[in-house]
C-alpha positions as CSV (number, residue, x, y, z in Angstrom):
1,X,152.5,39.8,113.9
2,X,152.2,37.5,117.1
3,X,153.2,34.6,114.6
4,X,156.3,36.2,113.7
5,X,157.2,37.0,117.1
6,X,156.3,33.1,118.5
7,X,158.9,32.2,115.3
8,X,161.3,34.9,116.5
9,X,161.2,33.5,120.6
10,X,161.5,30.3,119.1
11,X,164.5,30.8,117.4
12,X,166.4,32.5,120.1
13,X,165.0,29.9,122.4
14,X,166.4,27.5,120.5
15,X,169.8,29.4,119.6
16,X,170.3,29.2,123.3
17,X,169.7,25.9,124.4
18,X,172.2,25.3,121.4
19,X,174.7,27.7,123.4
20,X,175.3,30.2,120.4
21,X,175.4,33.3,122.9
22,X,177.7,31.7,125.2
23,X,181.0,33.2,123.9
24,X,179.3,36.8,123.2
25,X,181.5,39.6,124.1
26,X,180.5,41.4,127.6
27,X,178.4,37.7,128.7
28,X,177.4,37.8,132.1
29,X,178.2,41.5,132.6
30,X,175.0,43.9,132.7
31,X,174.5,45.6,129.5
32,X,175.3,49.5,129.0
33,X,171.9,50.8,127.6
34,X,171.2,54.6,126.8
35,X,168.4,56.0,129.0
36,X,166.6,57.2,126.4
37,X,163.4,54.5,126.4
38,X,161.3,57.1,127.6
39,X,162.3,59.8,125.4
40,X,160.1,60.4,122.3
41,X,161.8,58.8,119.4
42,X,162.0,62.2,116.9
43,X,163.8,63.7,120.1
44,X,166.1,61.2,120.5
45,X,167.9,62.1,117.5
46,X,168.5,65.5,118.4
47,X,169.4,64.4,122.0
48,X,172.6,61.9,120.7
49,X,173.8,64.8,118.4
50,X,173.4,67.4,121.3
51,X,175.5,64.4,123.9
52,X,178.1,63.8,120.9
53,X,178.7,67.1,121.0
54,X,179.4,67.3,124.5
55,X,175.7,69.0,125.4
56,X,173.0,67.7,127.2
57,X,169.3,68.3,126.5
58,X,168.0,71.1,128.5
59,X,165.9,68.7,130.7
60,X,169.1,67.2,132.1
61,X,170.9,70.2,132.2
62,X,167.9,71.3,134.9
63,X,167.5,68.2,136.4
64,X,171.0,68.5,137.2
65,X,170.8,72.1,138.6
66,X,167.9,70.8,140.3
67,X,169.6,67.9,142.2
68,X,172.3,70.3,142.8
69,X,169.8,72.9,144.7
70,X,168.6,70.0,147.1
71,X,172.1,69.3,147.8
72,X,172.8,72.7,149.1
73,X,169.7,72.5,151.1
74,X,170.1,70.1,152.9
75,X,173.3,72.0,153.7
76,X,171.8,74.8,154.6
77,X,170.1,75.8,157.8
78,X,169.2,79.4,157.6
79,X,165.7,80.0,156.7
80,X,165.8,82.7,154.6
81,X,168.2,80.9,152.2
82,X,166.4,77.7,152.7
83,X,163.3,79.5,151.4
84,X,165.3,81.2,148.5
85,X,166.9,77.4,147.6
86,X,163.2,76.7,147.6
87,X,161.9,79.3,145.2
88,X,164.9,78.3,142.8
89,X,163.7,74.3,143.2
90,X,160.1,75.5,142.3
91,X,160.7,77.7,139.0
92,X,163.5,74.7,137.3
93,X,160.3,72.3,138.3
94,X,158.2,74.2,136.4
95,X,160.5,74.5,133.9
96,X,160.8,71.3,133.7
97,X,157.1,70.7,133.7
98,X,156.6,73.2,131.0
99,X,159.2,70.8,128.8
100,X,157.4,67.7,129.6
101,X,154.6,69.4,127.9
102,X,152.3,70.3,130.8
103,X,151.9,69.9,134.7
104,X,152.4,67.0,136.4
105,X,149.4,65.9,138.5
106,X,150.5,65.4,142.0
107,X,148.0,66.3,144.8
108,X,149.3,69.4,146.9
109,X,149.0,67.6,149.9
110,X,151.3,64.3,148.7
111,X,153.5,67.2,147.6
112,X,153.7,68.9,150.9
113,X,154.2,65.4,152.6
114,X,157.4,64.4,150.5
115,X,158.9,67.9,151.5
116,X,158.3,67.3,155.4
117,X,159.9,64.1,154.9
118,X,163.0,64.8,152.8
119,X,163.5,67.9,155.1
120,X,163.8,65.4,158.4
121,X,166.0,63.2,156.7
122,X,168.3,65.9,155.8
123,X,167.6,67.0,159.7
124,X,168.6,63.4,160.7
125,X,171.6,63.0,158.2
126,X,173.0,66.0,159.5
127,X,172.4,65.5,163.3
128,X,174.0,62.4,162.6
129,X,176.9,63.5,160.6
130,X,177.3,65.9,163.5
């Protein structure tokens, strides 16, 4: 196999210094690739029928309502709905944990130190939107 691809580089290698891609449609303009590298290839199917359809896998569908929850807290200064936001943020995490096919393993602690710091930069974006 590592034959075939030395042959293949070669080629292209060679196909370039020749200037064959030169004149390709959308040259020197960054190329628009689906996100889906990461996404297991027998659900990649069902996720282009699901976007042509005008859906979105549930995972986005949460990690949108998700992003969408930490807008509104960093909005929010009231404690009690702070902590409500919070309880909402938790169960679509798990949710989304539960779809990645198990837990994520973050230490508690690392956790706890990402939520101080995203709470003072909300603090300091909004003192200094103020």
């Amino acid at each position: 196999m590592r034959l075939l691809d030395a042959l293949v580089e070669q080629r292209i290698a060679a196909a370039a210094a020749r200037g064959e891609f030169d004149d390709l449609p959308g040259a020197g303009h960054p190329l628009a690739l689906d996100d889906d590298a990461l996404v297991p290839e027998e659900v990649r199917v069902a996720n282009r029928i699901l976007k042509n359809a005008g859906f979105a896998p549930p995972a986005v569908e949460q990690l949108r309502a998700l992003r969408e929850l930490q807008n509104e807290l960093t909005a929010v200064s009231d404690s009690a709905t702070r902590g409500r936001l919070q309880a909402k943020m938790l169960a679509l995490d798990m949710a989304l944990e539960s779809l990645r096919g198990g837990p994520m393993v973050v230490p508690h602690e690392y956790c706890r130190r990402i939520a101080e710091r995203l709470s003072e930069r909300a603090l300091a974006d909004e003192a200094a939107t103020s």
